[in-house]
C-alpha positions, -999 to 999 in steps of 0.1 A, spaced: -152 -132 73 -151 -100 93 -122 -97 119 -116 -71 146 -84 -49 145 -65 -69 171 -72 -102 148 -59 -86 120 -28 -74 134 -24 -115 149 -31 -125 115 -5 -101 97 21 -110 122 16 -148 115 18 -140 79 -16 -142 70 -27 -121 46 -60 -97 55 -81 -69 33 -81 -36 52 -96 -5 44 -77 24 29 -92 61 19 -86 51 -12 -97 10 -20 -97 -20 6 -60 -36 0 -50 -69 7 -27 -69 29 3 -89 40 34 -79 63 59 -63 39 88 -79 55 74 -114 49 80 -132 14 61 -161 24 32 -134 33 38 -113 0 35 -149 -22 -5 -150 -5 -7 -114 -23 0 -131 -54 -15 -163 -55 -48 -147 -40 -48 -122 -66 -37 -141 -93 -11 -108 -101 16 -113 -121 45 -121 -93 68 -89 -117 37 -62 -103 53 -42 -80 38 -38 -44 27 -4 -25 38 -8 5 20 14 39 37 28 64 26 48 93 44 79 88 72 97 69 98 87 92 96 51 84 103 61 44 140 56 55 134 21 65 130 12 29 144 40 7 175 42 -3 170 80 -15 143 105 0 156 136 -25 142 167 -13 114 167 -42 94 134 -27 100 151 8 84 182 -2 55 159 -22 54 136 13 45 166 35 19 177 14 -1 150 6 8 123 37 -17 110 48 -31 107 18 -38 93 -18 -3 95 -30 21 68 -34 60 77 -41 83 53 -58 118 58 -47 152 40 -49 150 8 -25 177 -5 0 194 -35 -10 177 -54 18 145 -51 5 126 -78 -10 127 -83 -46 95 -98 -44 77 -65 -29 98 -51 -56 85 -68 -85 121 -71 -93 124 -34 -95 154 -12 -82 128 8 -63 103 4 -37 68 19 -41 53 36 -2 23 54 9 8 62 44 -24 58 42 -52 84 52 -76 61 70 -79 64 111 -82 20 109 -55 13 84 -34 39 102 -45 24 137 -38 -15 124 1 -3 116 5 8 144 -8 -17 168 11 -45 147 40 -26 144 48 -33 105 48 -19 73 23 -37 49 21 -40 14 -15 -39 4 -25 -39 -34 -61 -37 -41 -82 -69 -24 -95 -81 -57 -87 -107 -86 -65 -95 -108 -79 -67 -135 -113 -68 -117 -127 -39 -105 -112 -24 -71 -130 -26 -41 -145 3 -18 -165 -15 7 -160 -50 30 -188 -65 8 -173 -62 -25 -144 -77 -12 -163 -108 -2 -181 -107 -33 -144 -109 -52 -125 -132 -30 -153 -151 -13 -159 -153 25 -127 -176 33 -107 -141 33 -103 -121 65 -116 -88 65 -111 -53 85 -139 -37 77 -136 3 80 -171 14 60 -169 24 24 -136 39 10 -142 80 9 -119 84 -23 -127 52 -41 -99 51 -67 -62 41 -66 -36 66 -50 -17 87 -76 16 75 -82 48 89 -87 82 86 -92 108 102 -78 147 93 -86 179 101 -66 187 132 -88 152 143 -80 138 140 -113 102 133 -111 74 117 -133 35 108 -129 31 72 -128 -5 71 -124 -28 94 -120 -56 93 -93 -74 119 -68 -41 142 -69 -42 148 -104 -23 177 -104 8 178 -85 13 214 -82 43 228 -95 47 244 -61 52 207 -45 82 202 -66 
């Protein structure tokens, strides 16, 4: 079911959960403030409920919402690659969900490089944690139709054409001292040395 942008940012801020296009893979996304909202992630997905969440914000101020650290290595790694395919696991604020959290100690954040995902965060005004809008271990999708195709038509989505990287974001970690270490890697395979 295709939605506009102003119906998915209703449907986010009732707690629904919607897919939405990233540069990277369409996400399913729910309001990252929401634990009733995150469970939908779950279920949906059928993810283990100990997967941590990336959540997307709309710029690098908003890191400081969730992050309890922002040492001066992920800064550097944040201005060179936000907006972008890079997601930055730091240590979380007490107040923030353990379920986004996967039960971690941090929180995993990313702004996002595409002009609709970017647009639908800030029209709703929250921060939304979007894994990829699939069943669990199938293949991510990178247009509105495969998401259909995975999740059948009951499931809102924002469609914003075909993703332009079409693989998940590079993760990395990033601890209070500062000491860093490549979760995943993705489109920004090599973090250069000069980042960090």
């Amino acid at each position: 079911m295709r939605i506009s942008l102003e119906e998915a940012a209703a449907r986010l801020s009732r707690g629904e959960v919607v897919a939405i296009p990233t540069e990277t893979v369409y996400g399913l996304a729910a309001d990252a403030g929401n634990d009733e909202a995150l469970q939908k992630i779950f279920t949906t997905k059928q993810r283990p409920a100990d997967h941590p969440l990336i959540v997307h914000i709309s710029d690098i101020d908003q890191v400081s919402d969730w992050a309890a650290a922002f040492p001066d290595v992920a800064v550097n790694l944040a201005k060179a690659f936000w907006p972008g395919a890079l997601t930055l696991v730091l240590p979380a604020k007490n107040h923030v969900s353990r379920v986004v959290r996967g039960n971690e100690p941090t929180i995993a954040l990313r702004v996002p490089n595409h002009p609709v995902a970017l647009a639908l965060l800030k029209l709703s005004g929250l921060s939304v944690a979007a894994p990829s809008a699939n069943l669990f271990t199938q293949l991510s999708p990178t247009t509105a139709e495969h998401v259909e195709a995975g999740l059948g038509d009951a499931i809102p989505v924002l469609d914003g054409g075909a993703c332009t990287v079409g693989i998940e974001s590079t993760i990395v970690s990033v601890a209070a001292d500062g000491q860093w270490q490549l979760l995943r890697p993705g489109m920004i395979s090599e973090i250069g040395r000069a980042h960090v």
